[in-house]
C-alpha positions as CSV (number, residue, x, y, z in Angstrom):
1,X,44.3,11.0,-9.5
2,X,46.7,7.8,-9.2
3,X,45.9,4.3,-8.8
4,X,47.6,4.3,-5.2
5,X,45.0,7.6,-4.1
6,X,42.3,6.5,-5.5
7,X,42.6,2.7,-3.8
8,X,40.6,2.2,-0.5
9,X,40.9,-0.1,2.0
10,X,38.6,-3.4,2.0
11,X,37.1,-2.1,4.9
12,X,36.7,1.5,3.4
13,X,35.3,0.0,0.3
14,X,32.5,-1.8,1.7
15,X,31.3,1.5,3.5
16,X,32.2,3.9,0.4
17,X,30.1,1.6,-1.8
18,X,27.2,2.3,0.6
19,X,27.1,-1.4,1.9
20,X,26.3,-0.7,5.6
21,X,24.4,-3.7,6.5
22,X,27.4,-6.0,5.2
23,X,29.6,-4.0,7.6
24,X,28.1,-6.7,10.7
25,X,28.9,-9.4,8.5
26,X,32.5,-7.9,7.8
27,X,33.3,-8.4,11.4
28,X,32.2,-12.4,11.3
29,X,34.1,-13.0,8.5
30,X,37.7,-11.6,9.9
31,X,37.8,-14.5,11.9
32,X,37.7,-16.8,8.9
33,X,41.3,-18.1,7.6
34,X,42.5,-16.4,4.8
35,X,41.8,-17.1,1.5
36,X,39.5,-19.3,2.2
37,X,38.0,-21.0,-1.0
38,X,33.9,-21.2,-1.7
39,X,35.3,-25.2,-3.3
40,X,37.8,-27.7,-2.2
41,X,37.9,-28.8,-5.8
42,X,41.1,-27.8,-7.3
43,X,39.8,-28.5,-10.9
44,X,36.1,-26.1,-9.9
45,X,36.1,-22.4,-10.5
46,X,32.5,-21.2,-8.9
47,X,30.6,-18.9,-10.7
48,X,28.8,-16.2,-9.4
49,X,25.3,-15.1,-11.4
50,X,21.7,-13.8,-11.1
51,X,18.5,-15.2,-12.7
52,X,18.8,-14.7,-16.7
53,X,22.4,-13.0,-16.5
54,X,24.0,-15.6,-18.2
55,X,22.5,-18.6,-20.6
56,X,21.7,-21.6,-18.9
57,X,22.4,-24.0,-21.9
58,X,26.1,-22.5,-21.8
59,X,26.5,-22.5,-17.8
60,X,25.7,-26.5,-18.3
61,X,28.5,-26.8,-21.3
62,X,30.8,-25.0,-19.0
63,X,30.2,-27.2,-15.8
64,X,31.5,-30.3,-18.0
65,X,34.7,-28.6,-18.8
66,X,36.7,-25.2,-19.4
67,X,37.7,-25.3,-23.1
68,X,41.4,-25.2,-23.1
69,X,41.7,-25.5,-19.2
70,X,40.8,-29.4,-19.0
71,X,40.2,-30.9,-16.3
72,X,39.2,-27.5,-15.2
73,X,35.1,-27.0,-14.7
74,X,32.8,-24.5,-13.8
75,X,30.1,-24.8,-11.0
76,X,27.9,-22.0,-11.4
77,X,25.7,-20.8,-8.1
78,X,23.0,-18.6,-8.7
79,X,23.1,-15.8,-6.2
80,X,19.5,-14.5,-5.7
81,X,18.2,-11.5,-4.2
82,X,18.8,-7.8,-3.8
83,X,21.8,-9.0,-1.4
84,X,24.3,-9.9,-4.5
85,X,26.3,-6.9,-4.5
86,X,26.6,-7.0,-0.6
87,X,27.6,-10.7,0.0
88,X,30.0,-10.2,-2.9
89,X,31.5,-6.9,-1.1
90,X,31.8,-8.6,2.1
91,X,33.4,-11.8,0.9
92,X,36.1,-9.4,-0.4
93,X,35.9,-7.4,2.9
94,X,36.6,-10.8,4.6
95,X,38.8,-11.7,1.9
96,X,37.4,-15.5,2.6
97,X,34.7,-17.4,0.0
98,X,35.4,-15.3,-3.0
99,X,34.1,-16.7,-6.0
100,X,36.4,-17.4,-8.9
101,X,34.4,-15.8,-11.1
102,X,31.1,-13.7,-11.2
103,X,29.0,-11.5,-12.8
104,X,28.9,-7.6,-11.9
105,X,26.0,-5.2,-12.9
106,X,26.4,-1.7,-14.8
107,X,27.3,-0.3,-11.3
108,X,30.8,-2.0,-11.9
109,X,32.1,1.3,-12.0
110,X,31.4,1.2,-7.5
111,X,34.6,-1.1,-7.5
112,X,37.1,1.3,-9.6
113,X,38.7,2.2,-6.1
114,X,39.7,-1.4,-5.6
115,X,40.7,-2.5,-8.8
116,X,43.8,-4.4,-7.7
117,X,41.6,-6.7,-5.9
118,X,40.6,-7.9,-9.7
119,X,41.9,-9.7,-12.7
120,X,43.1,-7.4,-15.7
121,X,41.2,-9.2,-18.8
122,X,43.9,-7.4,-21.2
123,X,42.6,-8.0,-24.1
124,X,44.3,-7.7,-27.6
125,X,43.3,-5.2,-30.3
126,X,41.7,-8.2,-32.4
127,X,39.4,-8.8,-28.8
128,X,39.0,-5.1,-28.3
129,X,37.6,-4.8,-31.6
130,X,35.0,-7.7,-31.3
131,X,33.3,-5.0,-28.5
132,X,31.6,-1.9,-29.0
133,X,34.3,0.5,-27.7
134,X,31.9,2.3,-25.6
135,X,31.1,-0.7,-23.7
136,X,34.9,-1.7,-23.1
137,X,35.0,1.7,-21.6
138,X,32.8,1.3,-18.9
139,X,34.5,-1.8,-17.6
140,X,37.8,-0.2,-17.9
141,X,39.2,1.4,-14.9
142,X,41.1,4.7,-14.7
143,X,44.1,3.7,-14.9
144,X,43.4,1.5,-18.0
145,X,43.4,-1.9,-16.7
146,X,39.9,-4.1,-18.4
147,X,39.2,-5.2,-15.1
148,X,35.4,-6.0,-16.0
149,X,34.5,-7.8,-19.3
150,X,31.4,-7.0,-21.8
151,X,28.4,-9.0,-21.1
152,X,25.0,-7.5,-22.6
153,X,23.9,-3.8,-23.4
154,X,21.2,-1.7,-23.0
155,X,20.9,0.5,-26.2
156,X,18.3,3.0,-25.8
157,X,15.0,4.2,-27.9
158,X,11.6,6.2,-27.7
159,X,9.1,3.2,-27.0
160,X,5.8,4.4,-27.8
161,X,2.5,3.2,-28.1
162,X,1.0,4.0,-31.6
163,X,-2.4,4.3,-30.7
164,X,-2.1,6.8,-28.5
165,X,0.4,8.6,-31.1
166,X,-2.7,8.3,-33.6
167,X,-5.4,9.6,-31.2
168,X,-3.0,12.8,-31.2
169,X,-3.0,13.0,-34.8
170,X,0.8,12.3,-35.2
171,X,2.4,9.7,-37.4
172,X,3.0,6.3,-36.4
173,X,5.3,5.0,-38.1
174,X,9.1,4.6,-36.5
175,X,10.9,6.2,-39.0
176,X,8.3,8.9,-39.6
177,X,8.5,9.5,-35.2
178,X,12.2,9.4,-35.6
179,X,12.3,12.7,-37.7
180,X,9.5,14.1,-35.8
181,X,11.4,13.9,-32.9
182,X,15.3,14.5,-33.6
183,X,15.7,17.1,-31.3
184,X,14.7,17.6,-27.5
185,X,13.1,20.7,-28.6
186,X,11.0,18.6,-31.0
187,X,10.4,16.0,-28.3
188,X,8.5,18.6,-26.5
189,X,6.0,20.0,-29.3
190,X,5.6,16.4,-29.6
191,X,4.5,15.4,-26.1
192,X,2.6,18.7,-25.9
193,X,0.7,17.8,-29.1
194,X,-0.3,14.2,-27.2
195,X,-1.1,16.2,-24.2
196,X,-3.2,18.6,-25.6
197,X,-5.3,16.0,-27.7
198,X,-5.3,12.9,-25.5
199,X,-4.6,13.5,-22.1
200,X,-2.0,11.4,-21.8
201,X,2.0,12.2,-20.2
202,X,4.5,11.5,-23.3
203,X,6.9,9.8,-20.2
204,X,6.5,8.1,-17.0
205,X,9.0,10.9,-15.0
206,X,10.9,14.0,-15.4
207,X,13.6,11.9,-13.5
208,X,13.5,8.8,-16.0
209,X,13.7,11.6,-18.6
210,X,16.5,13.4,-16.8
211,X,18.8,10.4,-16.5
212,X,18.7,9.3,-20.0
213,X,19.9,12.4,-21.3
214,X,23.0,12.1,-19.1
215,X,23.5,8.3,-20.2
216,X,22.8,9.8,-24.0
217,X,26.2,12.2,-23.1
218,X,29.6,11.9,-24.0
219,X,30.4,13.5,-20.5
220,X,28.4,12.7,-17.2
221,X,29.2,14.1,-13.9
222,X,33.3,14.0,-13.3
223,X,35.7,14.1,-15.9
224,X,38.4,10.9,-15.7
225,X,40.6,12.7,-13.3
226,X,37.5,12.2,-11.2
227,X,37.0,15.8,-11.3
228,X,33.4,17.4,-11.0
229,X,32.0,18.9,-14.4
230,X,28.2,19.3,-13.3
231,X,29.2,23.4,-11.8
232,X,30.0,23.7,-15.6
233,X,27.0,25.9,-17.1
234,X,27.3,24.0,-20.4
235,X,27.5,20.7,-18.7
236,X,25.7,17.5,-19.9
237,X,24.4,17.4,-16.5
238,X,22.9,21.4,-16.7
239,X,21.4,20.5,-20.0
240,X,20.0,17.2,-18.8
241,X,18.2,19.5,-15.8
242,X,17.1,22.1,-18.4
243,X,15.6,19.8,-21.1
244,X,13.9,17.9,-17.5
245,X,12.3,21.2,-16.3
246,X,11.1,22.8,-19.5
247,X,9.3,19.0,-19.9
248,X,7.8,19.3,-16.6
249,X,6.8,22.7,-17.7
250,X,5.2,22.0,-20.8
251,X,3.5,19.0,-19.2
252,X,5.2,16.0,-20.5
253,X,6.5,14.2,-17.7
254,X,3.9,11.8,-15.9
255,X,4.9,12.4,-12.6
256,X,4.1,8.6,-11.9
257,X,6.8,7.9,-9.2
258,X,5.8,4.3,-7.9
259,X,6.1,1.5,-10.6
260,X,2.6,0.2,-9.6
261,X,1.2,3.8,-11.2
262,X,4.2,3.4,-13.9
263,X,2.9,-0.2,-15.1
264,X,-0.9,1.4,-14.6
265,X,-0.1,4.2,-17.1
266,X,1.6,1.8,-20.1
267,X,-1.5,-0.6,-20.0
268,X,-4.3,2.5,-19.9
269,X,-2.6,4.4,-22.2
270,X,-2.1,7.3,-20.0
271,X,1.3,7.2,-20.6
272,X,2.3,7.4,-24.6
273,X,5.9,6.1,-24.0
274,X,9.4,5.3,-22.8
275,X,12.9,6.0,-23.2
276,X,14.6,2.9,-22.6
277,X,17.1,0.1,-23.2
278,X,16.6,-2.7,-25.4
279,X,15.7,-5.2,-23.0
280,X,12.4,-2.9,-22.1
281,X,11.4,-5.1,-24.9
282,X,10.9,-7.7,-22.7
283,X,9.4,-5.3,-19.6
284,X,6.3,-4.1,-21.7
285,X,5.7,-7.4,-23.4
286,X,5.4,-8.6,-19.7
287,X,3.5,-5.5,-18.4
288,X,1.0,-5.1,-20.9
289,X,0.6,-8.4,-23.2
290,X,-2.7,-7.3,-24.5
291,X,-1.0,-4.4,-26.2
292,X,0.9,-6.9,-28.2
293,X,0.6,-5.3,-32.0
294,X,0.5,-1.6,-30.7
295,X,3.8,-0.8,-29.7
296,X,6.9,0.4,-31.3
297,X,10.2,2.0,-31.0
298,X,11.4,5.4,-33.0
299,X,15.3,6.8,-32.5
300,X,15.2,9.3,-29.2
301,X,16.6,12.7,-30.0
302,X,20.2,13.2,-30.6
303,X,21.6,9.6,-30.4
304,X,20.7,6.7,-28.1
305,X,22.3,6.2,-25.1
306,X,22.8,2.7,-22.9
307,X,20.5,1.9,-20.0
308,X,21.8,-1.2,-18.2
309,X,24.3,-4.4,-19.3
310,X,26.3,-6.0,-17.0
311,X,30.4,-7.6,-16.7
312,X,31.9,-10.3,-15.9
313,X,34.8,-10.3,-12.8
314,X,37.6,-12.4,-11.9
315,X,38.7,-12.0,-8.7
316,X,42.4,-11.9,-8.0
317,X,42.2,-15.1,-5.5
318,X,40.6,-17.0,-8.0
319,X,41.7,-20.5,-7.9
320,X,42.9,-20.3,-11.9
321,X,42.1,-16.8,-13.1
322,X,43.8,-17.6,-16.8
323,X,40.7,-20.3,-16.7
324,X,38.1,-18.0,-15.2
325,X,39.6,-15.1,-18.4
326,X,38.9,-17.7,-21.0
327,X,35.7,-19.1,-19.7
328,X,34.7,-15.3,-19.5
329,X,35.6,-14.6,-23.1
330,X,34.2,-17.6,-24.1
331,X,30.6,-16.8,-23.1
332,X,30.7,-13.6,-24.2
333,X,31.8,-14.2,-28.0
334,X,29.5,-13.5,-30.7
335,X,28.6,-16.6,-31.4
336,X,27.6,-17.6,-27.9
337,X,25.9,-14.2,-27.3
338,X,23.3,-14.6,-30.3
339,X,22.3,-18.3,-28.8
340,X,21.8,-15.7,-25.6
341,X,19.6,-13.4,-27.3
342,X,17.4,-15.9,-28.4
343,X,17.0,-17.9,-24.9
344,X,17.2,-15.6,-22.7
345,X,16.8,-11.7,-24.8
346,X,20.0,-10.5,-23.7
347,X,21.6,-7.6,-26.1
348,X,24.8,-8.5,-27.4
349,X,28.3,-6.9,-26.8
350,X,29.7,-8.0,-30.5
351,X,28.1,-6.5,-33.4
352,X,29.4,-9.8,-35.1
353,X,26.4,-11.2,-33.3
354,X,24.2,-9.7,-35.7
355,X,26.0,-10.8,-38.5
356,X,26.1,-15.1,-38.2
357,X,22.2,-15.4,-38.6
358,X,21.8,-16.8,-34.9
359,X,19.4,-14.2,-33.8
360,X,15.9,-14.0,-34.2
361,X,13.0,-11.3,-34.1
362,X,11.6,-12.3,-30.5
363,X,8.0,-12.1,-31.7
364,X,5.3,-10.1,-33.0
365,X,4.6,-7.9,-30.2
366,X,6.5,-5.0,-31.9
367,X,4.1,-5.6,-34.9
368,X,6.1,-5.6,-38.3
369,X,8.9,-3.9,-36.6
370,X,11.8,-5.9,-35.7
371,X,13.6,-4.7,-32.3
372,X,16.4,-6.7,-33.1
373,X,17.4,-5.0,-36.1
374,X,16.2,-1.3,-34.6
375,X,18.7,-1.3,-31.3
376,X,21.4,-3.4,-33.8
377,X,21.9,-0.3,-35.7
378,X,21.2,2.0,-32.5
379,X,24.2,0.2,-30.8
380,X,27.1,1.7,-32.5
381,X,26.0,5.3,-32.1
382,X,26.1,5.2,-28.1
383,X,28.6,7.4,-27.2
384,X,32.0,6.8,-25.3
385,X,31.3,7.9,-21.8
386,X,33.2,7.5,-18.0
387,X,31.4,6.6,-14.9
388,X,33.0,7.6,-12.0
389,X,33.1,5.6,-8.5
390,X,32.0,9.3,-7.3
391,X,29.0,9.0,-8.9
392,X,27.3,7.0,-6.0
393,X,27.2,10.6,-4.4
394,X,25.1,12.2,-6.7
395,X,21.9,10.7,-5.9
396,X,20.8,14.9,-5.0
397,X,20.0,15.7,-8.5
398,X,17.5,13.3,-9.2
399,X,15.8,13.9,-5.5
400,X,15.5,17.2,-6.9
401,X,13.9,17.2,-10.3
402,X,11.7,15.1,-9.1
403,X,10.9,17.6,-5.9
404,X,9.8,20.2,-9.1
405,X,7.8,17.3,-10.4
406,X,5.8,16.5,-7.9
407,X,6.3,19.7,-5.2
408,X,6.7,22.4,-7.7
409,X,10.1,23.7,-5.8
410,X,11.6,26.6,-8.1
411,X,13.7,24.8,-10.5
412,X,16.9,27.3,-9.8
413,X,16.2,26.8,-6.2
414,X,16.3,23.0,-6.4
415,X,19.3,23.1,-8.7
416,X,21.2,25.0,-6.1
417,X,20.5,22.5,-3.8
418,X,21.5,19.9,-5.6
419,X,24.7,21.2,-6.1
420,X,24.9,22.2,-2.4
421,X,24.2,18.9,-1.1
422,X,26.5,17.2,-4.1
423,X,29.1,19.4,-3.1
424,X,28.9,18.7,0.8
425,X,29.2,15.1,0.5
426,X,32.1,15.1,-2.0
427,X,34.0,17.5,0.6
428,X,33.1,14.8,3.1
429,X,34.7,12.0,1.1
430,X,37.7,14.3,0.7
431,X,36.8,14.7,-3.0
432,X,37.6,18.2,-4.2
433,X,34.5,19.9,-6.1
């Protein structure tokens, strides 16, 4: 598919992306001159950013000055809320108060389609190599342009808590779960073992489970033509549904679908674990502090996989966009993103972060275990993978494992479905599947 057919209008973009309540605001905002800036200031470049996306201490450094860019300054605005995508979509929509530059979740893959509404980072091969490849790739549209620069990562592991491991009659110790669990085959005998002598569910949800073997998967759901691969029988996606429903049926999976039940589980110990990215680190020391000394983290079968990170942007209408570029590049080099880790526990992007003797163990809660070092030597085994802007249509699949979790529906039955109702929707959207 070409840049030009796979571009949508900034009208269609805002409804593909699933923003319907900005759609009102769309209509408000056409009225607005174009171009309209969020600053008068010619020398201010406003920065878009959520709570703890971006370091604070750094944000302030900026604010006095763009390094290289002088007089050039940021002003950063911290955008809170479950709204952020939306007022971002319909400022583009509107094409009026744009920032000049901002920070974009995981789901940067949702504005693909529009890419020539962004700034192409082009980096250089010495830049490209200060990155773990797999996470250049996911900010990198189709047609190659690195329209969506490498903030943090989410590399995952098995979390588990070792008492309940122990109660079970297992080992404890990560490198000792690691072996005992290299394959998903394995993973099973050893959640049926933890079943069978403690009660408890190895992991909160078939569906958690489900969608960290596809983000474990050199392939996902469309290839980079944008063309479907889940009717494939040897698909990542069939296998991910497989490995989901034999774990449901050997009684794995928790089954715990509110995160009231999900936090409930961790700090009773009815639930013996977690797949998860490294910044779940932070989640369970939150969730369950009095655990602190209990938990630890083993290597999940096959090879880890990333849960989470986010991007930086710079919109084409930003008021300097070679300033907004080196601002961006500047907050995300290794130096910068090991000062991050510590402040604010945000994974690095630059495995030279691990390497300057910045970052520290973030505490004891892990016992003698140090997470730092565990998810700095997970990180470069994450696979190369492609998200495609059609994935926002496959929400079916995990609707449906988790209607065999929790209804018992016929696993072929519900996989039918899922491609049925994938399938509909993609025809809808004039996607071929």
């Amino acid at each position: 598919m070409t840049a030009a057919t796979h571009s949508l209008s900034r009208r269609g973009f805002l409804a593909g992306a699933g923003a319907l309540g900005a759609l009102a605001t769309t209509a408000l905002l056409a009225g607005c001159s174009t171009g309209t800036a969020i600053s008068k200031d010619p020398d201010e470049l406003v920065l878009w950013y959520w709570n703890r996306s971006l370091d604070p201490k750094f944000l302030k450094q900026a604010a006095g000055g763009i390094s290289g860019h002088e007089p050039m300054r940021l002003r950063p605005d911290l955008i809170g809320g479950a709204s952020y995508d939306t007022k971002f979509r319909t400022a583009l929509a509107g094409n009026a108060f744009i920032p000049d530059v901002l920070m974009v979740n995981s789901n940067c893959w949702l504005y693909f389609p529009d890419e020539d509404l962004f700034t192409d980072f082009d980096p250089s091969a010495t830049e490209k190599s200060a990155y773990y490849d797999w996470k250049l790739s996911l900010g990198r549209t189709p047609s190659g342009r690195q329209c969506f620069w490498p903030v943090d990562t989410g590399p995952t592991g098995f979390f588990y808590n070792q008492d309940v491991l122990q109660k079970a009659d297992l080992p404890t110790d990560p490198d000792e779960v690691s072996a005992a669990i290299q394959t998903w085959a394995d993973f099973r005998t050893f959640g049926k073992q933890i079943k069978q002598k403690t009660g408890a569910a190895t992991i909160i949800t078939a569906t958690q489970l489900f969608n960290q073997f596809v983000s474990a998967s050199p392939t996902r759901y469309f290839d980079r033509d944008d063309q479907p691969l889940y009717h494939d029988h040897d698909s990542s996606i069939r296998k991910a549904w497989e490995n989901a429903v034999e774990s449901i049926h050997a009684g794995i999976t928790g089954n715990l679908q509110s995160g009231t039940d999900q936090n409930a589980g961790w700090v009773a110990g009815r639930v013996a674990g977690q797949i998860e990215g490294a910044w779940w680190t932070q989640i369970i020391h939150d969730t369950a502090p009095d655990l602190s000394g209990k938990w630890r983290i083993a290597r999940q079968p096959e090879r880890p996989g990333n849960s989470g990170g986010s991007f930086l942007a710079v919109p084409k209408t930003s008021k300097n966009p070679e300033a907004a570029v080196a601002f961006a590049k500047w907050i995300t080099g290794a130096d910068v993103q090991s000062h991050t880790y510590n402040d604010i526990q945000l994974f690095p992007s630059t495995p030279a972060s691990f390497e300057n003797g910045i970052m520290r163990n973030p505490g004891d809660f892990f016992g003698d275990q140090n997470p730092l070092d565990f998810f700095s030597k997970a990180a470069p085994e994450v696979p190369v993978t492609y998200i495609s802007n059609s994935e926002r249509f496959i929400g079916a699949f995990a609707t449906e494992i988790t209607n065999v979790e929790s209804g018992g529906k016929d696993p072929e039955r519900a996989w039918q479905d899922a491609i049925d109702q994938t399938d509909r929707v993609l025809a809808k959207r004039g996607v071929s599947a």
